[in-house]
C-alpha positions as CSV (number, residue, x, y, z in Angstrom):
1,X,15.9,-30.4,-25.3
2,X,13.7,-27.9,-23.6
3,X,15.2,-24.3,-22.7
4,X,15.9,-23.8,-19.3
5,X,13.7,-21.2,-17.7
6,X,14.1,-18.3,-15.2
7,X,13.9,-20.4,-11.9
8,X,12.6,-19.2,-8.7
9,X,15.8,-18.7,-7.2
10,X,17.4,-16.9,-10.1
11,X,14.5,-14.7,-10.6
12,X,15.3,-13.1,-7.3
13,X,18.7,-12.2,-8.3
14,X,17.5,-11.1,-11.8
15,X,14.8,-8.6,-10.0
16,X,17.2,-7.4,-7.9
17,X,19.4,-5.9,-10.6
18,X,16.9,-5.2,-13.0
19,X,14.2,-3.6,-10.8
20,X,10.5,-4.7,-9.6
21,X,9.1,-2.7,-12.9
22,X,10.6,-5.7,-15.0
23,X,7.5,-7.9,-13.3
24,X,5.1,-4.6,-13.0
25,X,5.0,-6.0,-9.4
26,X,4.0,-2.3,-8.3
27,X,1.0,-2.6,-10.2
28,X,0.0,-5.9,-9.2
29,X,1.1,-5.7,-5.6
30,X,-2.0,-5.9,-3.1
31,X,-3.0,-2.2,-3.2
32,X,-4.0,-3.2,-6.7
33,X,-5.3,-6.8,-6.5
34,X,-7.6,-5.4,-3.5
35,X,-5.8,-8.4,-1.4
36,X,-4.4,-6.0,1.8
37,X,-4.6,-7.5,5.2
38,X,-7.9,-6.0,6.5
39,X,-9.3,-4.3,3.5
40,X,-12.9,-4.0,2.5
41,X,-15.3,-6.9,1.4
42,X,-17.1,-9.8,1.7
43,X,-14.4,-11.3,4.2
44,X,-14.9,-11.8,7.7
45,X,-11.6,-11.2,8.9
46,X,-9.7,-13.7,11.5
47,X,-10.5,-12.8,15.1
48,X,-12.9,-10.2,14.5
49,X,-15.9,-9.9,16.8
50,X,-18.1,-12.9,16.8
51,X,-15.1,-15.8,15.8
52,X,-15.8,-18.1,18.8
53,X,-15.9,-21.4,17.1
54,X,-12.0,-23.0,17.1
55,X,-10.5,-23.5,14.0
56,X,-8.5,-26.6,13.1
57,X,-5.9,-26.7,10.8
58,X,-6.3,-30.6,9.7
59,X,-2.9,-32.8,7.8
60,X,-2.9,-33.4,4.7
61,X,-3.0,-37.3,4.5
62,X,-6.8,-36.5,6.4
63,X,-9.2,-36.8,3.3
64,X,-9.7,-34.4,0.3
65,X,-12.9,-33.0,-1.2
66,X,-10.3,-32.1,-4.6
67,X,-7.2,-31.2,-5.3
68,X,-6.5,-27.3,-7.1
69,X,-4.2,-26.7,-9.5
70,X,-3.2,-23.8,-12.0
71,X,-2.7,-23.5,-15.7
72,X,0.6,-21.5,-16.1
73,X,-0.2,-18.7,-18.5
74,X,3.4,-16.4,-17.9
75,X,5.3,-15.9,-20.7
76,X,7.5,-13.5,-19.0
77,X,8.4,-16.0,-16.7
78,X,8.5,-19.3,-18.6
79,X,9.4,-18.0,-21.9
80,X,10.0,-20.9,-24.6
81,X,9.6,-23.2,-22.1
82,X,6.0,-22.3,-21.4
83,X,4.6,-25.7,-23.5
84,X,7.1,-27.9,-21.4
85,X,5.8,-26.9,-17.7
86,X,2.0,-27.3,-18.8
87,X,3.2,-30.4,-20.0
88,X,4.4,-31.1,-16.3
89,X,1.5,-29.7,-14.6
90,X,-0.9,-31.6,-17.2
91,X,1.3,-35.1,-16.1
92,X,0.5,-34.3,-12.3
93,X,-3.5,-33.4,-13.1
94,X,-3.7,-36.7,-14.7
95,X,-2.3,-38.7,-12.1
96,X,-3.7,-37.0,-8.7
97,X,-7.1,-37.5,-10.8
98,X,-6.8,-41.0,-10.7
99,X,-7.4,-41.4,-7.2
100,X,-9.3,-37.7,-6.4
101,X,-11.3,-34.9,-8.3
102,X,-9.3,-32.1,-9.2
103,X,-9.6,-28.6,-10.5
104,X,-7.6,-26.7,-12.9
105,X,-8.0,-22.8,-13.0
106,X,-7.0,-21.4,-16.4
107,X,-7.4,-17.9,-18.1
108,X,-10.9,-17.8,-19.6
109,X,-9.0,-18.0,-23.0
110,X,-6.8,-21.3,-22.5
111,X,-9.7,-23.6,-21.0
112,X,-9.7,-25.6,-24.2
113,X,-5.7,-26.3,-24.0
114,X,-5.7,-27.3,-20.8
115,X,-8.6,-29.2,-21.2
116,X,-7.5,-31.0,-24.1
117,X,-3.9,-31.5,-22.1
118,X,-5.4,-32.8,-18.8
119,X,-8.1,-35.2,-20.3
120,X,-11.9,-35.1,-18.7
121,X,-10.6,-36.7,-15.8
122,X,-10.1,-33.1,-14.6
123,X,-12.8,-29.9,-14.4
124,X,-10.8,-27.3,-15.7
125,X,-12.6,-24.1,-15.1
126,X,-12.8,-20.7,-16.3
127,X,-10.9,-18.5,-13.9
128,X,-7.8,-16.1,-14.4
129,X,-4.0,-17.3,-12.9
130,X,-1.3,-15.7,-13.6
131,X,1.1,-19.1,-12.7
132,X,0.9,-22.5,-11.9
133,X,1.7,-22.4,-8.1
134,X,-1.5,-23.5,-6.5
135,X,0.0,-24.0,-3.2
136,X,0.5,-20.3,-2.2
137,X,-2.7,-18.6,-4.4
138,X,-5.5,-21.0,-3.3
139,X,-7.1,-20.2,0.2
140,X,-5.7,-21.8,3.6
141,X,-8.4,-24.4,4.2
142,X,-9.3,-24.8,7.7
143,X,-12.3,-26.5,9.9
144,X,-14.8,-24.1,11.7
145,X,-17.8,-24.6,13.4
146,X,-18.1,-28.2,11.4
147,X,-17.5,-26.6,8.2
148,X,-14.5,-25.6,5.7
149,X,-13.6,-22.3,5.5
150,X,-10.8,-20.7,3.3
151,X,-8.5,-18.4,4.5
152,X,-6.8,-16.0,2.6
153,X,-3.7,-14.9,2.7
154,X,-3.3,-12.2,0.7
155,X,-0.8,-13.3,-1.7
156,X,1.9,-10.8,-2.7
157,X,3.7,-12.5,-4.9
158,X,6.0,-13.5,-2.5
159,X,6.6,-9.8,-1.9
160,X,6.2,-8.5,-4.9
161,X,8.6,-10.3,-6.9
162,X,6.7,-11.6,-9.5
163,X,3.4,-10.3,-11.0
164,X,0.3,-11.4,-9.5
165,X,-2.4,-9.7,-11.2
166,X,-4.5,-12.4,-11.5
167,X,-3.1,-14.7,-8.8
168,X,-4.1,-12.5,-5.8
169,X,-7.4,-12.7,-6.6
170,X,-7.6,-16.1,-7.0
171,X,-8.2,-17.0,-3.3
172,X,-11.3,-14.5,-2.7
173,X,-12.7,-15.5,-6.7
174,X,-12.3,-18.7,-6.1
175,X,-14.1,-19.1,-2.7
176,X,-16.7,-17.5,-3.8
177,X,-17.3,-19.7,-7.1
178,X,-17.7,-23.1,-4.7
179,X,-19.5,-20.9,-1.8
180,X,-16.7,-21.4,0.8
181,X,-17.2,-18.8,3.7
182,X,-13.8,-16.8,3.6
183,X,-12.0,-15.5,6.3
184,X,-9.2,-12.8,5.5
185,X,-5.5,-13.1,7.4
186,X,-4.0,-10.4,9.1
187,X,-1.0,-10.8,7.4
188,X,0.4,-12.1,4.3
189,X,1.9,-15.8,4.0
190,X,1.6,-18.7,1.2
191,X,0.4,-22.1,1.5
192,X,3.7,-23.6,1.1
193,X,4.9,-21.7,4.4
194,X,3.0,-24.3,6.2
195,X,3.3,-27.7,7.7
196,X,0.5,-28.4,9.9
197,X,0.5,-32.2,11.9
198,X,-3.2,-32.2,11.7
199,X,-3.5,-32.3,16.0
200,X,-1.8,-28.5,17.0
201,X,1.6,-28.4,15.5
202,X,2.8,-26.5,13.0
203,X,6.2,-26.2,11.0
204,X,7.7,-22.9,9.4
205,X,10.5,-21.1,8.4
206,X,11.0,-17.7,10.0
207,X,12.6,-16.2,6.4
208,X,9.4,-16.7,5.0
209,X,7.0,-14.7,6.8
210,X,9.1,-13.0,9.4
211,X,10.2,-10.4,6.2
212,X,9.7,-7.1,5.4
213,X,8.5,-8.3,2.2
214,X,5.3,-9.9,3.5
215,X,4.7,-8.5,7.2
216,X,6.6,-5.2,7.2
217,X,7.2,-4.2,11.0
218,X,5.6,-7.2,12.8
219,X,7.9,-9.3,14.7
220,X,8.1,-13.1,15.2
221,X,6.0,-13.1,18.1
222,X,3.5,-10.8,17.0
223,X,2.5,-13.0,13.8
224,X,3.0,-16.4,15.8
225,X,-0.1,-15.2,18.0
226,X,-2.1,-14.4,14.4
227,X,-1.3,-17.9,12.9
228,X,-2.7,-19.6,16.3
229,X,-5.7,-17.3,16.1
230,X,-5.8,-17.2,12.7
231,X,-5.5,-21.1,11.9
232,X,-6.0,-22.5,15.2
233,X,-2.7,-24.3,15.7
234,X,-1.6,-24.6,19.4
235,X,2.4,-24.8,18.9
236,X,4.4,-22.8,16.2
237,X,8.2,-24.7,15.7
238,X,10.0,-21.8,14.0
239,X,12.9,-22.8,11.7
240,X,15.6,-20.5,10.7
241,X,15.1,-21.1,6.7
242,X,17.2,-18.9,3.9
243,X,16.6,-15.2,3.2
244,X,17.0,-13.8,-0.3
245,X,17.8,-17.2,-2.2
246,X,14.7,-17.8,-3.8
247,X,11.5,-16.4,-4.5
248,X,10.0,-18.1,-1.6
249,X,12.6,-16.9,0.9
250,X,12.7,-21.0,1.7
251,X,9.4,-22.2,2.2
252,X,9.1,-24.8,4.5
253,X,7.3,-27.7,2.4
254,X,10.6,-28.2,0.3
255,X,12.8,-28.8,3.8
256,X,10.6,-30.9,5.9
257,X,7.5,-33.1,6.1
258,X,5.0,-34.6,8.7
259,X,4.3,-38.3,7.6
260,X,2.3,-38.7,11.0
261,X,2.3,-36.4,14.1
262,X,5.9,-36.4,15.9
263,X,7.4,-37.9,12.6
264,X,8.9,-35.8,10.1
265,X,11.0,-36.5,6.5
266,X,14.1,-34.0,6.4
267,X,15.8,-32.8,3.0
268,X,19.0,-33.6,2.9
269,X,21.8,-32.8,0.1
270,X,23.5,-35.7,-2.1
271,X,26.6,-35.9,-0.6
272,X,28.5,-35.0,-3.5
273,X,26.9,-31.6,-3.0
274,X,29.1,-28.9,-1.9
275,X,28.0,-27.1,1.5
276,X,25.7,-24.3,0.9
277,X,23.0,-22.1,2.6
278,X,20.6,-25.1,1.4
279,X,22.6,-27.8,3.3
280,X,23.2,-25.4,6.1
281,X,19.3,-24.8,6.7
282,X,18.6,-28.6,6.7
283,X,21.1,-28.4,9.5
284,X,19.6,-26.3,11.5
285,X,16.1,-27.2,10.9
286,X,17.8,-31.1,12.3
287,X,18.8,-29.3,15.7
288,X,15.8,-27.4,16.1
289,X,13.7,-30.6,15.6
290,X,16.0,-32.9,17.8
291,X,15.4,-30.4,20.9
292,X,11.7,-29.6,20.3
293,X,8.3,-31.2,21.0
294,X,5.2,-30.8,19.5
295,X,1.7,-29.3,20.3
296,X,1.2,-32.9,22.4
297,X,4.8,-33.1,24.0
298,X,5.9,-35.9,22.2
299,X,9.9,-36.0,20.8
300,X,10.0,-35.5,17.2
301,X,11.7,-38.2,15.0
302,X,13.6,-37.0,12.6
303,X,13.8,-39.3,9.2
304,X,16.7,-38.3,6.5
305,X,15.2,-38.2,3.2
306,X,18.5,-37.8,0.6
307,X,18.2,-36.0,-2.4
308,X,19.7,-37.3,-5.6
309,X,23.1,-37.4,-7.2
310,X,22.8,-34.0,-9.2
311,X,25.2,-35.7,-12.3
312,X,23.0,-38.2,-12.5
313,X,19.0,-36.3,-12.7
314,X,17.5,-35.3,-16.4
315,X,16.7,-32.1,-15.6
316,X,18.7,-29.2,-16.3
317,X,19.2,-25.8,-14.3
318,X,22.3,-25.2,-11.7
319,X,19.3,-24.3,-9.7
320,X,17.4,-27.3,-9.9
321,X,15.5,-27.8,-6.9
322,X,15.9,-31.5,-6.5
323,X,14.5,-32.3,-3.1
324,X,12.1,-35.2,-2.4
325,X,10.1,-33.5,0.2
326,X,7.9,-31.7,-2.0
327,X,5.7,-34.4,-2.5
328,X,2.0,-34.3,-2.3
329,X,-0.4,-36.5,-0.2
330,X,-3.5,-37.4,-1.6
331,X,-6.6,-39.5,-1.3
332,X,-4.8,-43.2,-1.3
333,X,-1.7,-42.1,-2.7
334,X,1.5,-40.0,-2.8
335,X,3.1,-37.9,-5.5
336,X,6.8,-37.4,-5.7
337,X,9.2,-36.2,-8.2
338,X,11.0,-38.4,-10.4
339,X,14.8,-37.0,-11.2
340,X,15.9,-39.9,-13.5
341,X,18.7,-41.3,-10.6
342,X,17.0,-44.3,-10.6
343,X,18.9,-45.2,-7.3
344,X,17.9,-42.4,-5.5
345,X,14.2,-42.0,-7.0
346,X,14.1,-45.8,-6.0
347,X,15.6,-45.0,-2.4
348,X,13.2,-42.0,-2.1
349,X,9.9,-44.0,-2.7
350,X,10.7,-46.6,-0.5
351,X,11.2,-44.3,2.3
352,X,7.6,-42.6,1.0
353,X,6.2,-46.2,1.1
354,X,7.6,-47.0,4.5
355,X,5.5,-43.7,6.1
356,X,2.5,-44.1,4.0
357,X,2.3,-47.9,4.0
358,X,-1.4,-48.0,2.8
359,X,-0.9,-45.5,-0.3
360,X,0.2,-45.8,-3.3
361,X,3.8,-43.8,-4.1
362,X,3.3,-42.8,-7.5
363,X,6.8,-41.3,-9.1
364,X,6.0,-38.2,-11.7
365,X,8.6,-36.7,-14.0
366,X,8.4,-32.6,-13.5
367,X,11.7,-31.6,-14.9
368,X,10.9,-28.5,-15.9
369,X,8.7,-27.7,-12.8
370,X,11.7,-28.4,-10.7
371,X,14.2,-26.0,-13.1
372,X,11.4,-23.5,-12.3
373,X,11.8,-23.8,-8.4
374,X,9.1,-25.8,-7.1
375,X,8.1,-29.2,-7.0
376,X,4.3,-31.1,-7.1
377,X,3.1,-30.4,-3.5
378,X,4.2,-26.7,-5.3
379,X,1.8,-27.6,-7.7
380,X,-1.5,-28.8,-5.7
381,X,-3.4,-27.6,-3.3
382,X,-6.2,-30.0,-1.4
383,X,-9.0,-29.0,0.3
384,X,-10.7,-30.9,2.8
385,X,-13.4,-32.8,3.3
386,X,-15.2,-36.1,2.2
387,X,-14.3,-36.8,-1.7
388,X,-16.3,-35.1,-4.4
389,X,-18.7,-37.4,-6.1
């Protein structure tokens, strides 16, 4: 049985008492990676002089040039359980590849592992991370102009609570290794805080980027109008989320969905689960989206997606984070997590096959992923664009 690591809830609490030294996060905040909103380089930054063409933040059932993904290399944060996580992320490599190309990043010194772990299916590729969370390091990919262009949100480690050496400078080195124009954010954010509808919309949680920890001083209305300059979105729905939980502060991609524009899938807690801030967010984020329309006017309908009956999963952690919504559209196919309660995994891809009727639901086992915090979608991170030969 695998150890049970430091999760990303837990590791909040842990930092807290212990102090940001124990993750050298002032070192490796953005002052050192050279990530601060508006600093020197190559970047063009968003709504500078001269950005006339409107971006277009697309969905991500639209079609992928490749998936990104990260070879965990953190010791200090996966500790024995290091070789069980790669494990994970090599089992989610080797499935997306069957139906996309896709890229794993890993230290110049552990190419051959994850190479030898992933299969040649996948291009792993000489390039330093620091974790395996894709989602928030890789660039923002929008359309501008008829071309992709990544944008960079200056990844803080979700304020400096983990180190991040090497991960914020993943978005500017990796650009620049596929020659992807990069435009630089005027704030800081992670992938993960959004959840675009591909025609205007976009879904996020208010604790996860309306926080001293990212965007010191600006206020919810101030970084609304940078995310609809920034990625072109027309309508920001702002959900209440959960401060100080989890290292994410509650991003929005493990509460709720889009399947289509106007349709969303909502987490919602096994009901043998005890009431918590969790269940409470889910709540609110129901009322919000039962009142609200989106960037087109239309109603949004709200689909229940349950998670499963915690005595019953195989993974282990009182933190497990065992939502279904972190699943991961790809070219012809879904990815969700597979808990081991067979009813619920089984109720969970049905709904999945219901919205995505033409793609094929494909159930992975990421036990120790999910006793980390995060889930597949976590994990990946698609650009767009017609599929890599």
């Amino acid at each position: 049985m695998s150890f049970t690591p430091p999760n990303r809830r837990s590791v909040l609490q842990a930092l807290a008492g212990l102090g940001a030294a124990v993750f050298g996060a002032a070192a490796c905040g953005p002052a050192a990676s050279g990530a601060q909103p508006g600093a020197t380089g190559s970047a063009r930054p968003s709504g500078a002089p001269g950005h006339a063409a409107k971006r277009r933040l697309g969905a991500e059932w639209e079609s992928h040039t490749r998936t990104y993904m990260s070879w965990p290399a953190l010791t200090s944060v996966w500790e024995r359980d290091l070789p069980y996580v790669r494990e994970d992320i090599a089992r989610i490599a080797r499935a997306v590849g069957e139906f996309e190309a896709v890229v794993m990043m890993a230290r110049p010194d552990q190419v051959g592992a994850a190479q030898r772990a992933c299969g040649s299916q996948v291009e792993v590729i000489p390039l330093a991370v620091d974790d395996l969370w894709a989602r928030d390091t890789v660039p923002v990919f929008v359309e501008e102009g008829g071309k992709v262009v990544g944008v960079d949100f200056n990844f803080n480690g979700w304020g400096n609570k983990q180190e991040h050496k090497n991960d914020g400078q993943v978005g500017r080195l990796l650009l620049q290794k596929y020659g992807i124009p990069r435009a630089q954010a005027p704030l800081v954010a992670e992938g993960g805080s959004f959840e675009p509808d591909g025609e205007g919309t976009l879904l996020i949680t208010e604790s996860s980027i309306v926080n001293d920890n990212r965007n010191r001083g600006k206020s919810r209305d101030v970084i609304e109008a940078e995310l609809k300059q920034t990625l072109g979105v027309e309508k920001v729905i702002w959900l209440a989320g959960v401060r100080g939980e989890d290292i994410t502060d509650a991003h929005v991609d493990s509460l709720v969905r889009f399947t289509a524009p106007g349709v969303v899938l909502l987490d919602r807690a096994h009901p043998s689960t005890p009431a918590d801030s969790w269940s409470r967010s889910a709540d609110q984020a129901k009322s919000v989206l039962s009142k609200a329309t989106d960037a087109r006017g239309r109603r949004f309908e709200v689909v229940d997606l349950p998670q499963p009956d915690l005595n019953r999963i195989t993974g282990e952690g009182d933190d497990f984070v065992s939502t279904y919504a972190n699943f991961y559209v790809a070219n012809e196919s879904v990815f969700m997590p597979q808990f081991g309660d067979r009813k619920a995994d089984d109720r969970a891809r049905g709904i999945l096959r219901e919205h995505f009727p033409k793609r094929e639901v494909v159930p992975v086992k990421i036990d120790t992923i999910a006793s980390g915090g995060g889930g597949i979608h976590c994990s990946t991170h698609d650009q767009p664009g017609k599929p890599a030969a």
